[in-house]
C-alpha positions in Angstrom: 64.1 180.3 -52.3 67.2 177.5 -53.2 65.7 175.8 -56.7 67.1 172.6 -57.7 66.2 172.6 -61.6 66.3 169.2 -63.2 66.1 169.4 -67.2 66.7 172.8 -67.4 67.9 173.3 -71.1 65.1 171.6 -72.2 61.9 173.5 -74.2 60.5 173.7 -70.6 63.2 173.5 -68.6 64.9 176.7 -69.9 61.4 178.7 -69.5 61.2 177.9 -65.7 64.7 178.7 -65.1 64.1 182.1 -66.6 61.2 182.8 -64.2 62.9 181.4 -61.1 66.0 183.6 -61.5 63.6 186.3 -62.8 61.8 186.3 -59.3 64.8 186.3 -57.5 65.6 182.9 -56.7 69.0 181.2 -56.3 68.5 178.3 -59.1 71.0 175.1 -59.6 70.7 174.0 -62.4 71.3 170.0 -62.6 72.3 168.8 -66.1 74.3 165.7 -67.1 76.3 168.3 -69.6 77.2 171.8 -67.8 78.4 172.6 -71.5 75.4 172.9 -72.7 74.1 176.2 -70.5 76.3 178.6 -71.5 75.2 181.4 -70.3 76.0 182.2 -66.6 73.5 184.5 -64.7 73.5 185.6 -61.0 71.5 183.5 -58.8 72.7 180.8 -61.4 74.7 177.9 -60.4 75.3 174.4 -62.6 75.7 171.2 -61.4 76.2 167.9 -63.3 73.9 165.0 -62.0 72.1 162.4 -63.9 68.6 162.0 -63.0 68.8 157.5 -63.6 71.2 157.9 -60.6 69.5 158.3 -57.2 72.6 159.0 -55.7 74.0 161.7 -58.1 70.7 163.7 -57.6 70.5 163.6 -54.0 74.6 164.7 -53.8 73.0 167.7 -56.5 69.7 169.1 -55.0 70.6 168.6 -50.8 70.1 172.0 -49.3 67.6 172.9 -51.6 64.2 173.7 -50.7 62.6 172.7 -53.5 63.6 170.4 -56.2 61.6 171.4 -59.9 61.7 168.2 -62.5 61.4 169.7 -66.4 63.0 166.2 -67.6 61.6 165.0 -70.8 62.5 162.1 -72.1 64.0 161.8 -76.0 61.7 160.9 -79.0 61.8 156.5 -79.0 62.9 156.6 -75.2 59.9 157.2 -74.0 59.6 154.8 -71.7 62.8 155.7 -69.4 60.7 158.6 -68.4 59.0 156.2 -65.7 62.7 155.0 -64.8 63.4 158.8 -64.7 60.7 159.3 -62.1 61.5 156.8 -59.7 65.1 157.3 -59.6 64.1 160.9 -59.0 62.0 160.5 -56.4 64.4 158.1 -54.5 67.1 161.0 -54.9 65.0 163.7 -53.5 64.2 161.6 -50.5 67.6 160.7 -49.4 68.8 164.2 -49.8 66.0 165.6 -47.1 64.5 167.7 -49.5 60.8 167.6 -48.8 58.8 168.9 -51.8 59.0 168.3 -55.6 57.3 169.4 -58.8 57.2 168.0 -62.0 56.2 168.4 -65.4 53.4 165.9 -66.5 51.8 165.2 -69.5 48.1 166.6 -70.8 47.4 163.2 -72.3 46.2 161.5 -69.1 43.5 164.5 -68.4 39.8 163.7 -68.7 38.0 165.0 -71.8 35.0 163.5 -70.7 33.8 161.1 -67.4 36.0 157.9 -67.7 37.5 159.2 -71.1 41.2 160.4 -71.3 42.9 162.6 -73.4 45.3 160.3 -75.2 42.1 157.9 -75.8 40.1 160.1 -78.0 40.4 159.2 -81.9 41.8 162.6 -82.6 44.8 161.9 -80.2 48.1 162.3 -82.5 49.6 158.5 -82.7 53.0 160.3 -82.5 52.2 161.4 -79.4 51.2 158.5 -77.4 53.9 157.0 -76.2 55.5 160.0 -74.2 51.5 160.4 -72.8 51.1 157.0 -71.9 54.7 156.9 -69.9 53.4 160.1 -68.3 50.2 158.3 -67.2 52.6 155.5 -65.7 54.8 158.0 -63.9 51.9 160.1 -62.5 51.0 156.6 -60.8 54.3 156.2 -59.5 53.7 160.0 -57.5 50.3 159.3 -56.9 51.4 155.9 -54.7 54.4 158.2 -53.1 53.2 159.2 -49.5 56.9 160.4 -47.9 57.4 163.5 -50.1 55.0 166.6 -50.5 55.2 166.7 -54.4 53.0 168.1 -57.6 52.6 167.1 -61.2 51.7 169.9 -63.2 49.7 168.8 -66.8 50.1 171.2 -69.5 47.5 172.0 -72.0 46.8 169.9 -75.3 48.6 172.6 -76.9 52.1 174.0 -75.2 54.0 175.9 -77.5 57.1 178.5 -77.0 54.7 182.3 -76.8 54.3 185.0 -74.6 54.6 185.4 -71.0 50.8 186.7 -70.2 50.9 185.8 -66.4 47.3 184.7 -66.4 46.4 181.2 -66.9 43.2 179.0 -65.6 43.7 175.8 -63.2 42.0 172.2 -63.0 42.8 169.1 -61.3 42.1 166.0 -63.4 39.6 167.2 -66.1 41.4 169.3 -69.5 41.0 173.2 -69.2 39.7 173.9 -72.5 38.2 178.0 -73.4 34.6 178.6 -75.2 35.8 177.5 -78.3 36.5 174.6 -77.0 40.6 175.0 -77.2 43.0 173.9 -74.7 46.4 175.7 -74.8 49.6 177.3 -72.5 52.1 179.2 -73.9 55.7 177.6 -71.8 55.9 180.6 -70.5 52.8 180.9 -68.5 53.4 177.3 -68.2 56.3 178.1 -66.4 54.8 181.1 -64.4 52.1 178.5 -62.7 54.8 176.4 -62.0 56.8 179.1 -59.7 53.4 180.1 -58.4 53.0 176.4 -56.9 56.9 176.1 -55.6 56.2 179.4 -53.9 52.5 179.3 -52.8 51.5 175.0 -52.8 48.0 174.8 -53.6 48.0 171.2 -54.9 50.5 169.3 -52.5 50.1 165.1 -53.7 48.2 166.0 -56.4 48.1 166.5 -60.3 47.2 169.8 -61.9 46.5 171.6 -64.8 46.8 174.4 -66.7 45.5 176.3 -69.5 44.0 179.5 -70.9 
């Protein structure tokens, strides 16, 4: 499978790309600075494109069959992530690429009916902003009916750890384990993201994971 990997030497990003190319896949890498990947890996290829210009990403990720999003916005600019999103999206589509994933945030999931994540009192203050501009991205996908795309939701917790391979799924609610915990490692993050590119179980939709 051709990869188009936006974000890719972020925490996230660089996790994904190791999977991809571990699996075999031909990965581009699309980064505004090629200088900053510089390790060169078969199946590897690195493109400069800048995902707040539709037109630079289309010219990046045409021929692709998939395009994977790992952008994350810097700390006090969280709000160009919904900018980010649409400009993305309007990319993908003109370059006839049909299906796209992207990272979400956990802070939109349900803890309990009608209550979210990022509304509980225990929800770090710090934290907000990037959760709330996730929220407002999600609903940018979840109005988008001309591209077959995915928003995968980390845990509460995602953390650089160990590549298990096994990881639990959910749709809207947060996976949480029996002592009531909800964590991903970014590797296993990253292992359920290849698992959707290559086997869509949640085309137009948001979902989770966690252990």
């Amino acid at each position: 499978m051709k990869i188009a990997l936006v974000g890719a030497t972020g925490m996230v990003g660089q996790r994904i790309l190791q999977e991809a190319l571990q699996r075999g896949h031909q990965v581009t890498a699309v980064v505004r600075d090629p200088s900053r990947i510089s390790e060169r890996r078969e199946n590897m290829h690195v493109v400069t494109g800048d995902i707040f210009d539709a037109e630079s990403i289309a010219e990046a990720v045409t021929g692709h069959d998939v395009v994977i999003s790992a952008y994350g916005p810097k700390k006090g600019e969280e709000e160009t992530l919904v900018q980010a999103t649409r400009s993305l999206i309007n990319g993908v589509k003109r370059s006839g690429v049909r299906r796209l994933l992207a990272v979400g945030g956990a802070g939109g999931l349900e803890v309990a009916p009608g209550v979210k994540l990022v509304e509980t009192p225990e929800f770090p203050d710090f934290i907000k902003p990037i959760a709330l501009a996730h929220q407002e991205a999600l609903e940018i996908y979840l109005e988008e009916e001309d591209l077959n795309w995915t928003n995968l939701s980390p845990a509460a917790l995602i953390e650089p750890g160990t590549r298990t391979g096994k990881y639990r799924t959910g749709t809207d609610q947060l996976v949480t384990d029996e002592q009531g915990n909800s964590r991903i490692s970014a590797e296993d993050y990253a292992v359920a993201m290849l698992d959707e590119a290559e086997n869509p179980r949640f085309t137009r939709k948001r979902f989770t994971v966690a252990y």
